[in-house]
N, CA, C and O atoms as CSV, one atom per row, in Angstrom:
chain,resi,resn,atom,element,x,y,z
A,1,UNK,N,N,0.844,-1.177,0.000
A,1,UNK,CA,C,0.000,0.000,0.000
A,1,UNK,C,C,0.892,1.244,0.000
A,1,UNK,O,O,1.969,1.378,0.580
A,2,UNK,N,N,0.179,2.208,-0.829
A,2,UNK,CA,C,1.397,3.575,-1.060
A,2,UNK,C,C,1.143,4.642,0.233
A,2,UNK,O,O,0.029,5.150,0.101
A,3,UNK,N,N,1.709,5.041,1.214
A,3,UNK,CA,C,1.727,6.185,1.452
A,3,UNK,C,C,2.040,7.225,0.926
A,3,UNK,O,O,3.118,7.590,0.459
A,4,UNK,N,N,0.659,7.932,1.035
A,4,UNK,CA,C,0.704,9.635,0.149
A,4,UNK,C,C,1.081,10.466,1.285
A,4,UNK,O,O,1.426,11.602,0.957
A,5,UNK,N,N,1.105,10.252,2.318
A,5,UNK,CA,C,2.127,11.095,3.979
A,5,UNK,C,C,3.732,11.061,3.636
A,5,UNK,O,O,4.323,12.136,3.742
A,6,UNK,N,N,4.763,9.469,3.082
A,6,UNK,CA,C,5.369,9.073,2.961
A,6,UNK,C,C,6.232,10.114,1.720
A,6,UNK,O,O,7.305,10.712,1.648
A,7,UNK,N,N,4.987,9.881,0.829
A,7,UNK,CA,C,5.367,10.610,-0.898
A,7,UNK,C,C,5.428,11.800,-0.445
A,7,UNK,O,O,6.452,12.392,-0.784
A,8,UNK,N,N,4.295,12.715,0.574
A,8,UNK,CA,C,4.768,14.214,0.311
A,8,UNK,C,C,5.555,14.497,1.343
A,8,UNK,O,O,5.458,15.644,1.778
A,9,UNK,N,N,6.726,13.377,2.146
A,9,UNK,CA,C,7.793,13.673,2.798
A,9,UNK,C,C,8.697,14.052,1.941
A,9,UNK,O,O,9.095,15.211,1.825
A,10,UNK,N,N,9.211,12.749,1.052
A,10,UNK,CA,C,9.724,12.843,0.134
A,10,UNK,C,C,10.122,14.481,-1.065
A,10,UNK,O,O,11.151,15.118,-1.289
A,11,UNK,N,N,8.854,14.574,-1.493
A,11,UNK,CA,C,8.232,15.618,-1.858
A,11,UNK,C,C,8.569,17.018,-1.298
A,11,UNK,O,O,8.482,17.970,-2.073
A,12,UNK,N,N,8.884,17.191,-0.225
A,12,UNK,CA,C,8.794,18.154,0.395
A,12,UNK,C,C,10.340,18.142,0.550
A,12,UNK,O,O,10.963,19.166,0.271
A,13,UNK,N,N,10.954,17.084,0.962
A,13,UNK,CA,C,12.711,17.014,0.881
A,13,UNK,C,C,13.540,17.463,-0.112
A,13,UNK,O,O,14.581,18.115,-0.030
A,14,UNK,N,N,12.857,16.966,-1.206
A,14,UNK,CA,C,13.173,17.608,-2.682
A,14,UNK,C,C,13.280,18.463,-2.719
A,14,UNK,O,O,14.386,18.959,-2.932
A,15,UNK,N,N,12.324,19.087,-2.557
A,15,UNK,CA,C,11.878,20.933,-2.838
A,15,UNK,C,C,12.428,21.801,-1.883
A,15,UNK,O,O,12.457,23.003,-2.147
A,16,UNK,N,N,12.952,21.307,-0.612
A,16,UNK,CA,C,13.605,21.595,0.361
A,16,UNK,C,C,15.238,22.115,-0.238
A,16,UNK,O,O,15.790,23.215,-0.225
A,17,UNK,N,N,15.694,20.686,-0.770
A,17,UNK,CA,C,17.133,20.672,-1.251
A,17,UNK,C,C,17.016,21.513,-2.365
A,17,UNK,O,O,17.804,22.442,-2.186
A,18,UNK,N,N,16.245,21.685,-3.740
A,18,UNK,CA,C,16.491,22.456,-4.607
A,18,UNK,C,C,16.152,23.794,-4.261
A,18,UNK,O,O,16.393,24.550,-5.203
A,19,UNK,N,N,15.672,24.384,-3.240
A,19,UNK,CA,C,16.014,26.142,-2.774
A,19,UNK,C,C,16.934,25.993,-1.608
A,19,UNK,O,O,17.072,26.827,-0.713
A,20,UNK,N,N,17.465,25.005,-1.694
A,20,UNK,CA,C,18.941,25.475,-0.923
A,20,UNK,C,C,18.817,25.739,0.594
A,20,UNK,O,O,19.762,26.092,1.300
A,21,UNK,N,N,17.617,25.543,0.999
A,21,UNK,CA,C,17.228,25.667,2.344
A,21,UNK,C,C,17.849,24.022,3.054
A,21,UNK,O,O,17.926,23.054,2.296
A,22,UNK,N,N,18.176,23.917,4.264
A,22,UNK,CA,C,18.250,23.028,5.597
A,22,UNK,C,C,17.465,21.816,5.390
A,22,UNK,O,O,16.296,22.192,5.311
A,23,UNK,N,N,17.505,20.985,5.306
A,23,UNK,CA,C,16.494,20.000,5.758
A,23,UNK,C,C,16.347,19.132,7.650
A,23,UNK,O,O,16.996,18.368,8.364
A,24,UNK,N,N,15.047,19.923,7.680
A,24,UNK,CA,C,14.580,19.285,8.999
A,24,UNK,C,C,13.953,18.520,8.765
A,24,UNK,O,O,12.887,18.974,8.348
A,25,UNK,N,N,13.992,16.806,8.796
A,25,UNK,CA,C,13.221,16.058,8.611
A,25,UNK,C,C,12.218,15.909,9.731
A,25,UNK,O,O,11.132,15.396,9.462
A,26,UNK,N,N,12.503,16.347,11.072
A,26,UNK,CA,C,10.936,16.326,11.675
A,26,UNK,C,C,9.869,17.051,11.421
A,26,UNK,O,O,8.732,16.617,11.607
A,27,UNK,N,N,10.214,18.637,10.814
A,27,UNK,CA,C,10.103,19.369,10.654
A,27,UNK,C,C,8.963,19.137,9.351
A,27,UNK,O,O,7.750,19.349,9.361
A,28,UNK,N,N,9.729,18.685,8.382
A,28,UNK,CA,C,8.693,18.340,7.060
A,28,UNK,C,C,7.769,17.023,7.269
A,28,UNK,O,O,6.809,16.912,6.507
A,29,UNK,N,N,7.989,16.002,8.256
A,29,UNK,CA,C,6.952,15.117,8.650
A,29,UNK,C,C,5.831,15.711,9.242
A,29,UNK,O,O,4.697,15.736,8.763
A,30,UNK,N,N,6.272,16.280,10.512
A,30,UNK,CA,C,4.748,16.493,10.874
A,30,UNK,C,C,4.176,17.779,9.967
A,30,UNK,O,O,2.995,18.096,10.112
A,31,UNK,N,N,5.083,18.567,8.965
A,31,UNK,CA,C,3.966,19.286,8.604
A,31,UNK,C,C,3.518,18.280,7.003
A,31,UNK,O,O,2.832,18.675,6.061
A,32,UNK,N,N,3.936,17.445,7.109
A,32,UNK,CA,C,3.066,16.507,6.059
A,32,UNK,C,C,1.931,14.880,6.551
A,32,UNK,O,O,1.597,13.777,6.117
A,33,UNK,N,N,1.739,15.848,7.788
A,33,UNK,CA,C,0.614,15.006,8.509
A,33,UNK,C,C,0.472,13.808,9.675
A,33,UNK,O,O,-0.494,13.258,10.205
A,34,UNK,N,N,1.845,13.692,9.798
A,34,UNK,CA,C,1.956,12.861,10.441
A,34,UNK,C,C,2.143,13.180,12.283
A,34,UNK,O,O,2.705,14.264,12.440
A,35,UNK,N,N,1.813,12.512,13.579
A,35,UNK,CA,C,2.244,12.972,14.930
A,35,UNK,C,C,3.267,13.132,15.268
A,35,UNK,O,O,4.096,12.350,14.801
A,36,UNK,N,N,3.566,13.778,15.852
A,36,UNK,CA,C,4.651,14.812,16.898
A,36,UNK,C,C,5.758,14.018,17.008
A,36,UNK,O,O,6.855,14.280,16.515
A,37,UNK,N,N,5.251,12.254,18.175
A,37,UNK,CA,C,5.897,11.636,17.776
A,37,UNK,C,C,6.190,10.614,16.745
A,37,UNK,O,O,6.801,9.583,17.029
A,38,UNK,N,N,5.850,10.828,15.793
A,38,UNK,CA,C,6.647,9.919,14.467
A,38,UNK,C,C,7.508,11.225,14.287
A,38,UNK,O,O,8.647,10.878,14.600
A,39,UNK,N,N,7.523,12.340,13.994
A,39,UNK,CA,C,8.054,13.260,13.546
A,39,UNK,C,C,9.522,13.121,14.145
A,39,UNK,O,O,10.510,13.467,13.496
A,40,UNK,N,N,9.610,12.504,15.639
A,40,UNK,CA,C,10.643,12.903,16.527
A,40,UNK,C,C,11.489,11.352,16.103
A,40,UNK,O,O,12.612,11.128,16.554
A,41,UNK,N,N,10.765,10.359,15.184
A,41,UNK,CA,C,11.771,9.174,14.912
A,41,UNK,C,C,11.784,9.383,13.295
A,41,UNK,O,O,11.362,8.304,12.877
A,42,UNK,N,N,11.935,9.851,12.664
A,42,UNK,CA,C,11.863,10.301,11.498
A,42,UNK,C,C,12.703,8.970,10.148
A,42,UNK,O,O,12.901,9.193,8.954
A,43,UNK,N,N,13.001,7.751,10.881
A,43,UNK,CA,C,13.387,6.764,9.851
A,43,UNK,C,C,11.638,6.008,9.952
A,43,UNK,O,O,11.300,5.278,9.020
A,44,UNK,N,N,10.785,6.223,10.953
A,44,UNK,CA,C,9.806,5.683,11.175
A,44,UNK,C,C,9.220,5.879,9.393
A,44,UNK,O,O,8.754,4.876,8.853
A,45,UNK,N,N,9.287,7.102,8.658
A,45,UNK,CA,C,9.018,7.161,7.543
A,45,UNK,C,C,10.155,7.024,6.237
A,45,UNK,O,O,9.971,6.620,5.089
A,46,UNK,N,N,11.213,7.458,6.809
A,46,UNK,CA,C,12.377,7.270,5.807
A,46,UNK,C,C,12.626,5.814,5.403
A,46,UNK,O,O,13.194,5.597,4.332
A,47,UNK,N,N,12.143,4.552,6.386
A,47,UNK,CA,C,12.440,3.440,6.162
A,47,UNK,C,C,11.153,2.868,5.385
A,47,UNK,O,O,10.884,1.671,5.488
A,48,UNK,N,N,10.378,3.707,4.629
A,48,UNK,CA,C,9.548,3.384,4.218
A,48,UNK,C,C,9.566,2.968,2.730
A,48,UNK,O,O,10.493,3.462,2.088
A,49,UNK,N,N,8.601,2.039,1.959
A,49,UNK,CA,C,8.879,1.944,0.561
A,49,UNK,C,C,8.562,2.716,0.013
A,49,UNK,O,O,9.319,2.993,-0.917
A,50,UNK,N,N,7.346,3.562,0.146
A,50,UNK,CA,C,7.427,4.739,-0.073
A,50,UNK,C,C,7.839,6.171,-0.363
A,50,UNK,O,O,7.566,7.033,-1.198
A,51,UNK,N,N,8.574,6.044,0.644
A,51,UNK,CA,C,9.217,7.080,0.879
A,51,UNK,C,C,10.607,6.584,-0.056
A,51,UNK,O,O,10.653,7.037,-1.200
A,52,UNK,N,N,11.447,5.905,0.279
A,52,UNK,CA,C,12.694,5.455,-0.601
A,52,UNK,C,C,12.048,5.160,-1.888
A,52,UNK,O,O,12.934,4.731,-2.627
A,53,UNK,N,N,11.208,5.180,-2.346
A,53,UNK,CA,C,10.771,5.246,-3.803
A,53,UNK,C,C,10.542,6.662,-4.351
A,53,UNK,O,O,11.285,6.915,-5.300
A,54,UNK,N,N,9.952,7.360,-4.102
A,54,UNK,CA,C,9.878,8.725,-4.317
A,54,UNK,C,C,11.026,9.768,-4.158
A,54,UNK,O,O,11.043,10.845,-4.754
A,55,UNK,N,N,12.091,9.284,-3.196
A,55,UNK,CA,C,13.325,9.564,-2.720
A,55,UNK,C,C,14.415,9.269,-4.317
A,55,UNK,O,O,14.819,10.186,-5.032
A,56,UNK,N,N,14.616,8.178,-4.489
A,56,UNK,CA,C,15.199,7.417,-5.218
A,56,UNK,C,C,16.264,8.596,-6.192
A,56,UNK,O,O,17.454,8.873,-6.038
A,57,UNK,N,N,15.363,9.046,-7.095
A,57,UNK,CA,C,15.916,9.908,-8.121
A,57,UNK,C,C,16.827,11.033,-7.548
A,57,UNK,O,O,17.800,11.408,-8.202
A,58,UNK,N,N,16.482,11.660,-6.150
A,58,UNK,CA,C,17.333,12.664,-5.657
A,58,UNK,C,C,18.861,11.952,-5.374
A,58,UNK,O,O,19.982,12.411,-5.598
A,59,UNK,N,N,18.400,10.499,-4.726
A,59,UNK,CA,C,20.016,9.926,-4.609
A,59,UNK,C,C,20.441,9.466,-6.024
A,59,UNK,O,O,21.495,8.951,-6.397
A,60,UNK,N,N,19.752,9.670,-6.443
A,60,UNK,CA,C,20.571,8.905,-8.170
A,60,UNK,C,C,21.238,10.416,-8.495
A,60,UNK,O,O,22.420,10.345,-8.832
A,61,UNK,N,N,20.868,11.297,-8.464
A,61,UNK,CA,C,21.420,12.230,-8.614
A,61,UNK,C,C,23.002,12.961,-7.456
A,61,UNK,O,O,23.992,13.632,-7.743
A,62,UNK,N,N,22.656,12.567,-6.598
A,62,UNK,CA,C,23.787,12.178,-5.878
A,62,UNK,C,C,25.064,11.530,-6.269
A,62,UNK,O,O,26.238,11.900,-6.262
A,63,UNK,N,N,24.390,10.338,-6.645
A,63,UNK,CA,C,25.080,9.126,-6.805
A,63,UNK,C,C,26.328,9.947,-7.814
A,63,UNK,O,O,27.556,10.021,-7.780
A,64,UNK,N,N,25.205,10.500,-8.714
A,64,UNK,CA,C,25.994,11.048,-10.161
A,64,UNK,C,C,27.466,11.898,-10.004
A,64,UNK,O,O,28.549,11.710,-10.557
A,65,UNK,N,N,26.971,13.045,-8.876
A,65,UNK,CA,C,27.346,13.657,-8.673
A,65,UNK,C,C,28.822,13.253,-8.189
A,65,UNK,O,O,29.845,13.561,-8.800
A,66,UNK,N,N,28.770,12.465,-6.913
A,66,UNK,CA,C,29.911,11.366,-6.047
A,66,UNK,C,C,30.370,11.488,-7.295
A,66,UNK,O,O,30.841,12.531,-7.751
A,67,UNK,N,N,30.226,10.189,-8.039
A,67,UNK,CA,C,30.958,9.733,-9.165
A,67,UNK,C,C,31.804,10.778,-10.112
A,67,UNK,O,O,32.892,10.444,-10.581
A,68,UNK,N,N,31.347,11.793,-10.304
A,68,UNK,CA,C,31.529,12.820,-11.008
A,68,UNK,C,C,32.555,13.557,-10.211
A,68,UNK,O,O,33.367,13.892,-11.074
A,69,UNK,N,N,32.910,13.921,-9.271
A,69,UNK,CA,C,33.975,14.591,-8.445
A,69,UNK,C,C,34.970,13.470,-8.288
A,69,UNK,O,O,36.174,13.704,-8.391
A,70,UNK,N,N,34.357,11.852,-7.958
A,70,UNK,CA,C,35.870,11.262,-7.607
A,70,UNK,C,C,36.580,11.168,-8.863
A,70,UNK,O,O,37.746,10.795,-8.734
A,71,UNK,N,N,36.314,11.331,-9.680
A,71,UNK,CA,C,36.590,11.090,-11.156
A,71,UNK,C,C,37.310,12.399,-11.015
A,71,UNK,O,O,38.492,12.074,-10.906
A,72,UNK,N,N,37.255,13.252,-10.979
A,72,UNK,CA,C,37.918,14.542,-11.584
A,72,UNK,C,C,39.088,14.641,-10.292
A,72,UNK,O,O,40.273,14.934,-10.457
A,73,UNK,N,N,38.465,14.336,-9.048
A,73,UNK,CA,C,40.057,14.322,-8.477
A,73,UNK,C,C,40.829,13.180,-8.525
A,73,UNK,O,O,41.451,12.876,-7.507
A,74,UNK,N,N,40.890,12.658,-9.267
A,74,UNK,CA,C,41.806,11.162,-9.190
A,74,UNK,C,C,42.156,11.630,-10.685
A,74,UNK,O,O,43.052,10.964,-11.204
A,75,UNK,N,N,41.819,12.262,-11.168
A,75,UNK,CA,C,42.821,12.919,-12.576
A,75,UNK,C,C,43.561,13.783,-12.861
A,75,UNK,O,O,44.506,13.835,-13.649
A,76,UNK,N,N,42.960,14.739,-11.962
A,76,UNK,CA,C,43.988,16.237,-11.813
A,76,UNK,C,C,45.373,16.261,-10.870
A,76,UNK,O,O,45.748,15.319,-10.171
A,77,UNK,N,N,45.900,17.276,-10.980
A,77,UNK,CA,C,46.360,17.713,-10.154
A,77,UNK,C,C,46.102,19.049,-9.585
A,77,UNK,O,O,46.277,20.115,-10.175
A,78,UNK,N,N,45.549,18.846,-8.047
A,78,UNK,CA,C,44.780,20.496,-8.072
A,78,UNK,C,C,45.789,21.368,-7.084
A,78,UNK,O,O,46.699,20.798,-6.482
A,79,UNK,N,N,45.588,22.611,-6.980
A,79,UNK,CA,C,46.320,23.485,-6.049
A,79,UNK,C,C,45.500,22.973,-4.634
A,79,UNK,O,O,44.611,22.132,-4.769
A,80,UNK,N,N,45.804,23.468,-3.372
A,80,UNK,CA,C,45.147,23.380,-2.347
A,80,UNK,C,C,43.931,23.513,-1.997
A,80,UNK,O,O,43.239,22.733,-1.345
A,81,UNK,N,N,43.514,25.108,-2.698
A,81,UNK,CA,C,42.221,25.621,-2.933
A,81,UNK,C,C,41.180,25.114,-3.546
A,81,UNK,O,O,40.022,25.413,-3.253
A,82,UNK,N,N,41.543,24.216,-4.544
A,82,UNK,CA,C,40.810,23.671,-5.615
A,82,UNK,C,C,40.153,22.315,-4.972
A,82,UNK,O,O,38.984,21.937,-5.046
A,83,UNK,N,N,41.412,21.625,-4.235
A,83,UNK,CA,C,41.864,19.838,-3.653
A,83,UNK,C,C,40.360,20.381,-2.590
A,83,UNK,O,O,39.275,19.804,-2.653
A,84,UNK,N,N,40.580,21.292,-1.893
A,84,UNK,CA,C,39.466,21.516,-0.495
A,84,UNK,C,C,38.222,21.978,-1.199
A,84,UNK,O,O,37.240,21.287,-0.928
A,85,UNK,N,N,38.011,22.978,-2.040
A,85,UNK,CA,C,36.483,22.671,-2.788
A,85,UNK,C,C,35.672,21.555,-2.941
A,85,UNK,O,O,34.532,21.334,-2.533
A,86,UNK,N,N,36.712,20.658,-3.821
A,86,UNK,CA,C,36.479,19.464,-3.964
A,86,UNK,C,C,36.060,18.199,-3.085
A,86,UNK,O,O,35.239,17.304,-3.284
A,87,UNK,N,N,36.954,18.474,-2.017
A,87,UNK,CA,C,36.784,17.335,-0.749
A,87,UNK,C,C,35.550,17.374,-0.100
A,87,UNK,O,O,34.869,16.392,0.196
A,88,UNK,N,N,35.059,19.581,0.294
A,88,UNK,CA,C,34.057,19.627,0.514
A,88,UNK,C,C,33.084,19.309,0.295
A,88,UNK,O,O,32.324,18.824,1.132
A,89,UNK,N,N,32.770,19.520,-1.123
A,89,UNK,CA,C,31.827,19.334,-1.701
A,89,UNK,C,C,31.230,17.814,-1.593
A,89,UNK,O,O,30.090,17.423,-1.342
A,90,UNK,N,N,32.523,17.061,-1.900
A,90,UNK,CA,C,32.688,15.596,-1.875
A,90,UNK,C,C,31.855,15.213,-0.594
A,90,UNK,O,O,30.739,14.709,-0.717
A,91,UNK,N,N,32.378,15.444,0.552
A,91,UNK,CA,C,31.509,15.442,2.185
A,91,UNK,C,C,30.397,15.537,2.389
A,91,UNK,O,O,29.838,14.771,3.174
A,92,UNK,N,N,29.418,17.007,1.405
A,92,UNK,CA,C,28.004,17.053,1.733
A,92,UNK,C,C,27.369,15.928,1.055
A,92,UNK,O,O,26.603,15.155,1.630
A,93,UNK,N,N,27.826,15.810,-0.672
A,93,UNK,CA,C,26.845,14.674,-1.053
A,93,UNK,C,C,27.200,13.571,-0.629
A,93,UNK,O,O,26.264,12.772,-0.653
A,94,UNK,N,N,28.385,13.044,-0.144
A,94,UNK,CA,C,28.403,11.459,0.889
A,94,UNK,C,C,27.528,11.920,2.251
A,94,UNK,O,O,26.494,11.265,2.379
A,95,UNK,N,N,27.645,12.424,2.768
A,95,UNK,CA,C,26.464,12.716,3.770
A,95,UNK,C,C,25.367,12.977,3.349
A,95,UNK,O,O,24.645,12.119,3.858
A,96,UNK,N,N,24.703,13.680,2.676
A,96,UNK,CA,C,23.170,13.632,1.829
A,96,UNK,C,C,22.759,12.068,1.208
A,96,UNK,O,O,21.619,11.609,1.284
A,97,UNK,N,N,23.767,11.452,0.668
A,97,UNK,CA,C,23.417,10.444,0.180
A,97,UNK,C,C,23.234,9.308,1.461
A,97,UNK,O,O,22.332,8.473,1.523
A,98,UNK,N,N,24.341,9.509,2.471
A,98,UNK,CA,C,23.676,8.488,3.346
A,98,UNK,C,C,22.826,8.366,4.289
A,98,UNK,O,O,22.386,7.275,4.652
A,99,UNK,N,N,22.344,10.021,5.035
A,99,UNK,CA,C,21.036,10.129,5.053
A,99,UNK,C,C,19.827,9.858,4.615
A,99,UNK,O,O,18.886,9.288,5.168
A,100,UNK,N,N,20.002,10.576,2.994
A,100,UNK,CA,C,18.792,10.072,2.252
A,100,UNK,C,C,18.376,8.510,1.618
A,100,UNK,O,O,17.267,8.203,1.183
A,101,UNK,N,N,19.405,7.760,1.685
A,101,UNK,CA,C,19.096,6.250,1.919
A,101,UNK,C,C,19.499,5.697,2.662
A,101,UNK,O,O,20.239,4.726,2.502
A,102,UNK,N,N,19.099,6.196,3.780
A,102,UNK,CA,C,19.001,5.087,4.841
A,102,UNK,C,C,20.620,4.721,5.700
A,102,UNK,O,O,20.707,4.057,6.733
A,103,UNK,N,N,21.530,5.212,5.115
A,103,UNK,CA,C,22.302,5.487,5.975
A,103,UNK,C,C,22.671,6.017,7.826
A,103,UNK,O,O,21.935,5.640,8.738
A,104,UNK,N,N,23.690,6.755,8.027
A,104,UNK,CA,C,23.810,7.500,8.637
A,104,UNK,C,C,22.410,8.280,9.351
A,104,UNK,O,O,21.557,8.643,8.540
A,105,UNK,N,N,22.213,8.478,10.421
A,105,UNK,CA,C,21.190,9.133,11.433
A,105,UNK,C,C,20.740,10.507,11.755
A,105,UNK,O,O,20.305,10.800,12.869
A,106,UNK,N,N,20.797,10.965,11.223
A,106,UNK,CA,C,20.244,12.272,11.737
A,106,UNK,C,C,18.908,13.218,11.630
A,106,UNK,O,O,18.010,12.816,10.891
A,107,UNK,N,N,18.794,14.023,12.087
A,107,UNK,CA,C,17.094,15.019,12.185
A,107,UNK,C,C,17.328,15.704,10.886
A,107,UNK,O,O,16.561,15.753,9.925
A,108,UNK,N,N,18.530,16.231,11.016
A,108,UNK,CA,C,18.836,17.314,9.728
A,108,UNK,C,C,19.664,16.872,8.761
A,108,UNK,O,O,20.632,16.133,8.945
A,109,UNK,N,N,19.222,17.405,7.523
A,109,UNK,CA,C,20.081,17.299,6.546
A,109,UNK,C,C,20.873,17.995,5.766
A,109,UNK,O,O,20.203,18.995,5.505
A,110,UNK,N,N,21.863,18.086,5.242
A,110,UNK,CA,C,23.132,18.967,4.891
A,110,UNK,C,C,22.414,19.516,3.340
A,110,UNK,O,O,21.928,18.739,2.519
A,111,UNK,N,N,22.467,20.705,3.211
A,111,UNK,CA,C,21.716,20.778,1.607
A,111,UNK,C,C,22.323,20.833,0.657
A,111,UNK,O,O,23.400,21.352,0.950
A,112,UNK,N,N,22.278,20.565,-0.514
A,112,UNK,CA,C,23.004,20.308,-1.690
A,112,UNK,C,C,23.273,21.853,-2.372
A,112,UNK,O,O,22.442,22.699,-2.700
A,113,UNK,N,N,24.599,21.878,-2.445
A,113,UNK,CA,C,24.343,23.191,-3.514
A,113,UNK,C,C,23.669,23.538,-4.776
A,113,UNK,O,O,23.845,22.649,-5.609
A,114,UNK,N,N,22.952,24.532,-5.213
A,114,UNK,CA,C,21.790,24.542,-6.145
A,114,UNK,C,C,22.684,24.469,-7.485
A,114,UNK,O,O,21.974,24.065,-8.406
A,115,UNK,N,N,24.133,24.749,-7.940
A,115,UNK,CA,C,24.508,24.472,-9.107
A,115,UNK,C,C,24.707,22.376,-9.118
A,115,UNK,O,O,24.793,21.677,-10.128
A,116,UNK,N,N,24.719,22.029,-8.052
A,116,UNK,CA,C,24.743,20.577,-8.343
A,116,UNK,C,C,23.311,20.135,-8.589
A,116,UNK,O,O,23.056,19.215,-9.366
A,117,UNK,N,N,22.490,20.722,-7.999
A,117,UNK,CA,C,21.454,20.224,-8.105
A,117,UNK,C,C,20.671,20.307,-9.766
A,117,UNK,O,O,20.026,19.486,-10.419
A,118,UNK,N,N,21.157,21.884,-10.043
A,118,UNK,CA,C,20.764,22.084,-11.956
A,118,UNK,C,C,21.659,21.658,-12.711
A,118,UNK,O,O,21.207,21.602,-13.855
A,119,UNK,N,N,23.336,21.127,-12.627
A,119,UNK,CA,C,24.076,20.341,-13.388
A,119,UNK,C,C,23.311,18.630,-13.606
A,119,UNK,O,O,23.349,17.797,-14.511
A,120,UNK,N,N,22.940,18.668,-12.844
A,120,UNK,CA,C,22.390,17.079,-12.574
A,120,UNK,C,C,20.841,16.515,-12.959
A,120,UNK,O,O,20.270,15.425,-12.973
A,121,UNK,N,N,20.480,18.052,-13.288
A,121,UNK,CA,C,18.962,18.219,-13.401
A,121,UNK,C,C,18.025,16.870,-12.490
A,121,UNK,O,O,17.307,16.011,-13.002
A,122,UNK,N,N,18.345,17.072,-11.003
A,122,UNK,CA,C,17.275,17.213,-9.889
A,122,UNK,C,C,15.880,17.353,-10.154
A,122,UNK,O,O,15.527,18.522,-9.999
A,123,UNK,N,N,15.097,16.700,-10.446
A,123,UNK,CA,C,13.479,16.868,-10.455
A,123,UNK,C,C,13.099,17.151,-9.232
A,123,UNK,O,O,13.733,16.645,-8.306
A,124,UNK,N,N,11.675,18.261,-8.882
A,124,UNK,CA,C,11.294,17.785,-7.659
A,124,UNK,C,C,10.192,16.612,-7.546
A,124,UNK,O,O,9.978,16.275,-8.711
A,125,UNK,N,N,9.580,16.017,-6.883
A,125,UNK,CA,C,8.942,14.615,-6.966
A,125,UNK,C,C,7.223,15.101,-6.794
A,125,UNK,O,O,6.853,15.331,-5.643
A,126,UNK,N,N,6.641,15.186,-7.438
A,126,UNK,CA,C,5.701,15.086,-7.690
A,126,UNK,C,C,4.683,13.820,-7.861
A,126,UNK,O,O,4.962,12.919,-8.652
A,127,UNK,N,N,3.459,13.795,-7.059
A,127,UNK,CA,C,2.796,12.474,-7.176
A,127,UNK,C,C,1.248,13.236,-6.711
A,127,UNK,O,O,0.225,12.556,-6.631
């Protein structure tokens, strides 16, 4: 059975990450209907099929992304400035990605920068 609570978590995470805003995942549960406390265990919905289905495409886009930076630093040679852009950057989407599937634990989520998100063309999830 589909949760439509589940989908407009999802939904709302998306749209969260592409304006560059914070993600509070208790924050977008209970205001997508769900109680106070589910809100306060927030894999209660993330571990959902639902939810990791509607999710899916934001980590594929992730995924892309990972792939796409380890690739460019394992070819270059960068100055310092360049090596730490890179690493950074490298850090939020391994942390976004293991949040957003099911990884790693947390309430909040690290937000993606909005040029990765339009290089990668990011949909938001609609259902």
């Amino acid at each position: 059975m589909t949760s439509l609570n589940a989908q407009l978590v999802a939904q709302k995470v998306s749209e969260t990450i592409r304006t560059g805003r914070r993600v509070v995942l208790g924050e977008i549960i209970r205001n997508s209907g769900y109680s106070r406390e589910t809100s306060l265990k927030p894999k209660l919905v993330t571990n959902t099929r639902s939810y990791k289905t509607a999710i899916r495409p934001v980590i594929d886009g992730i995924e892309r992304e990972i792939q796409r930076i380890e690739e460019t630093i394992a070819e270059k040679d960068f100055s310092s400035e360049e090596m730490r852009t890179l690493v950074y950057s490298l850090d939020i989407l391994i942390k976004n990605y293991q949040l957003l599937s099911g990884g790693a634990t947390s309430k909040e989520i690290l937000v993606l920068p909005s040029e990765i998100i339009e290089k990668n063309d990011i949909k938001v999830i609609t259902k």
